[in-house]
N, C-alpha and C positions, 0 to 999 in steps of 0.2 A: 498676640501673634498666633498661638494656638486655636483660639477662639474665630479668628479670619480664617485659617486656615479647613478648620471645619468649617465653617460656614461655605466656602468654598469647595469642598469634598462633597458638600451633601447638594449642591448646585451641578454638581459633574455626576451624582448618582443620578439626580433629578433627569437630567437631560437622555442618559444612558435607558432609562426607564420610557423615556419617554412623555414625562408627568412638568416637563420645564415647559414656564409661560414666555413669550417674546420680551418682558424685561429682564426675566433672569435671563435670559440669552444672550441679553446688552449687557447685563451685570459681569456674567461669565466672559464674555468677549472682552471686555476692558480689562479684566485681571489676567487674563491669558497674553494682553497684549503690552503687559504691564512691566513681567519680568519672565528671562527666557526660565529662570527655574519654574515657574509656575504652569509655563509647555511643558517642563520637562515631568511635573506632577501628574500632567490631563495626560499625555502618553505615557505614563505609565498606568494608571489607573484604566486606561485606554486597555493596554493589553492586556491586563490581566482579567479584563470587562471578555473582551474577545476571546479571553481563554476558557473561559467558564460560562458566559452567557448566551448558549447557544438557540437559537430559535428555527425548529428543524420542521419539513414539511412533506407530503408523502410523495407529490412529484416535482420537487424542485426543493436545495436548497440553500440556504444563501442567511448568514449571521446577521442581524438586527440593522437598519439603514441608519445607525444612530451616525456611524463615523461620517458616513457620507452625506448628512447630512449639517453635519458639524465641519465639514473640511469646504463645503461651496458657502457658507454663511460666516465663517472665520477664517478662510482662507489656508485655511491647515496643510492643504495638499491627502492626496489618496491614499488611501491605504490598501494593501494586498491582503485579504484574511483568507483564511482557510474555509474550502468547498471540497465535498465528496460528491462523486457519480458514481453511479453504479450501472454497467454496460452489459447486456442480457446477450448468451448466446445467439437467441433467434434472427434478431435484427440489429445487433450490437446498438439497443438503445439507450439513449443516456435517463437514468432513472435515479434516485436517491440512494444515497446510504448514510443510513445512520445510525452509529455507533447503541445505543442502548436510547430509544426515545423519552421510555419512563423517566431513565437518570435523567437526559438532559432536559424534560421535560421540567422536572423539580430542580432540577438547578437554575432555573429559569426563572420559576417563581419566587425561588427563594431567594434568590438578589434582587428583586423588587424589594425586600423590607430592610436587606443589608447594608449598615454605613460604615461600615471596620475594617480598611485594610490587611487587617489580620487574618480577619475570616474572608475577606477574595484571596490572601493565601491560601487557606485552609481549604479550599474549595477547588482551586487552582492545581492540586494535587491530586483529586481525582482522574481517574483515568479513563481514554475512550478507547473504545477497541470498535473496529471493523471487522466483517465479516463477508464473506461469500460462500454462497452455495454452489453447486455441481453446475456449468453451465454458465457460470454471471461474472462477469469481472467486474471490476472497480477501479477506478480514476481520481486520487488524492490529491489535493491541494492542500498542502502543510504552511502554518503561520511566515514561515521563512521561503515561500514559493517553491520549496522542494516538491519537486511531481512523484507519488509513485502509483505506478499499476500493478493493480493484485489479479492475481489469475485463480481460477476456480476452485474453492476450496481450500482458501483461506482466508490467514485472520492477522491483523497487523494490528497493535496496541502499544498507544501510548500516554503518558501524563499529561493533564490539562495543563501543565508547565511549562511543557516544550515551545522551544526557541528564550524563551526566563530564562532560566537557570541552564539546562541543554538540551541538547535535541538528541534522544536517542529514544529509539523505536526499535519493541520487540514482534518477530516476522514469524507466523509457524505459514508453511505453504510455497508459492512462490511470488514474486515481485520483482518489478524493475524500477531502478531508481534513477532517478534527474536531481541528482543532489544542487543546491545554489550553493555556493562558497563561502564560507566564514570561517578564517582560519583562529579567532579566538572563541569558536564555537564546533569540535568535530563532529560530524555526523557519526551516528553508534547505531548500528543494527546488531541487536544480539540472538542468537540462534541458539537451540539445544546443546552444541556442541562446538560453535564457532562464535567469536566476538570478530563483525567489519566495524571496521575504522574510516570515515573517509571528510572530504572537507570541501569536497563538489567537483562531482566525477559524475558518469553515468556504469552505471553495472548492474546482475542480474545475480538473482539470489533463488536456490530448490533447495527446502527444506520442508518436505514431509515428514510427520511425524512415523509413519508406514512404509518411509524408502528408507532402504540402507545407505545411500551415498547422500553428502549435501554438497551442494556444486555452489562456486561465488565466482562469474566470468565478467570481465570487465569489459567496457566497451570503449570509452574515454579516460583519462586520468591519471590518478593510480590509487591505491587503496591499501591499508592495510590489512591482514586474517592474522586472527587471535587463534590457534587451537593450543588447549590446554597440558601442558607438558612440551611442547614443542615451541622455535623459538618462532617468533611474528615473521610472516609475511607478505612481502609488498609485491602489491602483482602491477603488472604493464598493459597497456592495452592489446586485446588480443590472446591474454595467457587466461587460466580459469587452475581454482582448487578445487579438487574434490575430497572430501575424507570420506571412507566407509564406517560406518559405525560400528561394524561387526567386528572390521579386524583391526580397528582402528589406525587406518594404515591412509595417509597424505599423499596424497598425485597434485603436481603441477605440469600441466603443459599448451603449447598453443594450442588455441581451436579458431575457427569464420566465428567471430558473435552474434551471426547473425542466426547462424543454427538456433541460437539457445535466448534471443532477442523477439523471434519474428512472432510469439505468440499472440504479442502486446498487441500486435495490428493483424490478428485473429488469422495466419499462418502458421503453417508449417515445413518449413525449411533444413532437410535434411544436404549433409557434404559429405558424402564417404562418410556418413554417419555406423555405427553397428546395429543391428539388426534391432538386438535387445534395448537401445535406446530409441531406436523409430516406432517400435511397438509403445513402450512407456510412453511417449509423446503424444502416441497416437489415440491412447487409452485415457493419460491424462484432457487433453483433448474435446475426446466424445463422450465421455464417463461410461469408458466399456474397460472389462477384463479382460486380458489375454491369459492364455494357455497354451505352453509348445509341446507339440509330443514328439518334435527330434531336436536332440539340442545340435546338432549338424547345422542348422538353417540360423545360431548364433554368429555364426562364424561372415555372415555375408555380409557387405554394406550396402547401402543406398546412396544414389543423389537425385533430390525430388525437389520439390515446393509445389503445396497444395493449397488451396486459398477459400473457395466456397462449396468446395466436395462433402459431401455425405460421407458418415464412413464406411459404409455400402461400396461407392464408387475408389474410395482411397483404396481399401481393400482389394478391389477388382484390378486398379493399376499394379500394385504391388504384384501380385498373382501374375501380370503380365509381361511384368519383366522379369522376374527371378521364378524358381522352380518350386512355390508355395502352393498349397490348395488350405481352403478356411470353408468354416461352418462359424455362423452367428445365432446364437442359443438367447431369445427373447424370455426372460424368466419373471417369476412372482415365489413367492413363499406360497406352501401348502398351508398356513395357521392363518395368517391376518391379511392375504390378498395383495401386501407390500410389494413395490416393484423392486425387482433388484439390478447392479449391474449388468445390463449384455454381455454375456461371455460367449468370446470367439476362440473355438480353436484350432489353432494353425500346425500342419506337418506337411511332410516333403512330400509333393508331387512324384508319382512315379512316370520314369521317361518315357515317351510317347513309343 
């Protein structure tokens, strides 16, 4: 029984490889069709192939045609795997991302020689992490069809496990989530200072390692927030936590999510927002630095939405409705020529 059973295993590496001849394809199809435990063998061998065998490329990418090739010739039915895009400020084009290429590179090849479910565990435990630069977003398709968008200047990581054993994902940055629902599976985003709980909702997560507040607004659902010493809380759609880190002090209250939503689809949507938060948006945004020289001009709100403006022109509106004047300081370092952030800085208009 053993002896079938391997022979069998190395007939499902074969095919995953790519190296299977059309008898062993009839061979494999009759055992597949023979007993439901023996599907239940090829999927799982399946995901954990899909968790770790990644085949990644610089403008497009897309995990190995093996399933799909296996589900129109066995009649298996489709499978959803996981796809990253990576969305560039200039033209919000869809581009690649890929977690570390070397790794998945060698892990690629090294399941070519592998026949040991032990070591696709072993391997299955490595971790991918995602990145963004200043300027580029990205678009996750997670094993469980959970969507999330990262926004500029960060990084979401997690184990080549995820959807196995569980789905949880660690966020530094921002993101928004389209969780799918598995209630004997909760989604877990863990943060520097906050653990989300959730089981497929949609919500919206800021956590810079550089800001003082981390904000988690929900859009759909509901969701639970872990903060440490404090008891769990379940937010409603429409409500948002924020903790400061400085004084470590917890706000919940409603807010539009659509204020703290509209990035995803390369906006910016201010409601009676405060000043100090339109700037941070606006900064986070354009990869510019503000500087206020009257804290007077904290005090004011906004309601805007801005869509393909320059921040040249956003600047100028702002300026037009309230009683601001700005200077934008285009800089480099004196030592190595490096660009640095634009710094704009903004004080009170004196009355006409």
């Amino acid at each position: 029984m053993e002896e079938e059973k391997s022979l069998y295993r190395d007939l499902i590496i074969k095919f995953f490889a790519g190296e299977i001849s059309d008898n062993e394809i009839t061979q494999l199809k009759a055992w597949l069709e023979m007993d439901p435990e023996n599907r239940r063998i090829f999927d799982e061998e399946n995901e954990l192939w899909q968790g770790t065998g990644l085949r990644t490329k610089l403008e497009y990418y897309e995990p190995d045609s093996a399933w799909m090739n296996i589900s129109s010739k066995l009649g298996l039915g489709k499978r959803k795997i996981e796809t990253v895009k990576i969305i560039s400020r200039a033209n919000f084009r869809i581009m690649v991302a890929a977690a570390s290429l070397a790794l998945v590179v060698a892990i690629g090849s090294l399941l070519l020689l592998i026949k040991e479910k032990q070591t696709y565990r072993l391997l299955a435990a490595v971790s991918s992490r995602i990145e963004t630069k200043e300027g580029e977003k990205a678009r996750l398709f997670l094993a469980d069809s959970t969507e999330i968008i990262l926004n500029a200047g960060s990084s979401l990581e997690y184990d080549r496990s995820y959807n196995i054993e569980n789905r949880k994902v660690k966020l530094s940055g921002e993101a928004y989530f389209d969780v799918t629902t598995n209630p004997g599976k909760p989604f877990i985003v863990e943060l520097d200072r906050m653990k989300i709980v959730a089981y497929g909702t949609k919500f919206n997560i800021f956590s810079f390692g550089n800001e003082d507040r981390i904000e988690t607004t929900l859009e759909e659902g509901a969701i639970e927030v872990a903060i440490p010493g404090e008891k769990i809380i379940t937010l409603k759609p429409g409500q948002q936590v924020v903790y400061f880190r400085r004084t470590k002090k917890t706000v919940v209250h409603d807010v539009s999510s659509e204020t703290y939503t509209s990035w995803k689809e390369n906006k910016l949507r201010f409601n009676d927002t405060p000043f100090e938060e339109v700037l941070r948006r606006i900064g986070r945004k354009y990869n510019v630095k503000f500087e206020i020289s009257n804290s007077e001009l904290l005090e004011m709100k906004y309601t805007a939405t801005f869509i393909d403006e320059t921040v040249e022109e956003v600047m100028q509106m702002l300026r037009t409705v309230s009683p601001i004047t700005y200077k934008i300081y285009y800089r480099t370092t004196i030592t190595d020529k490096q660009y640095l952030k634009p710094k704009i800085v903004v004080g009170k208009r004196k009355p006409d």
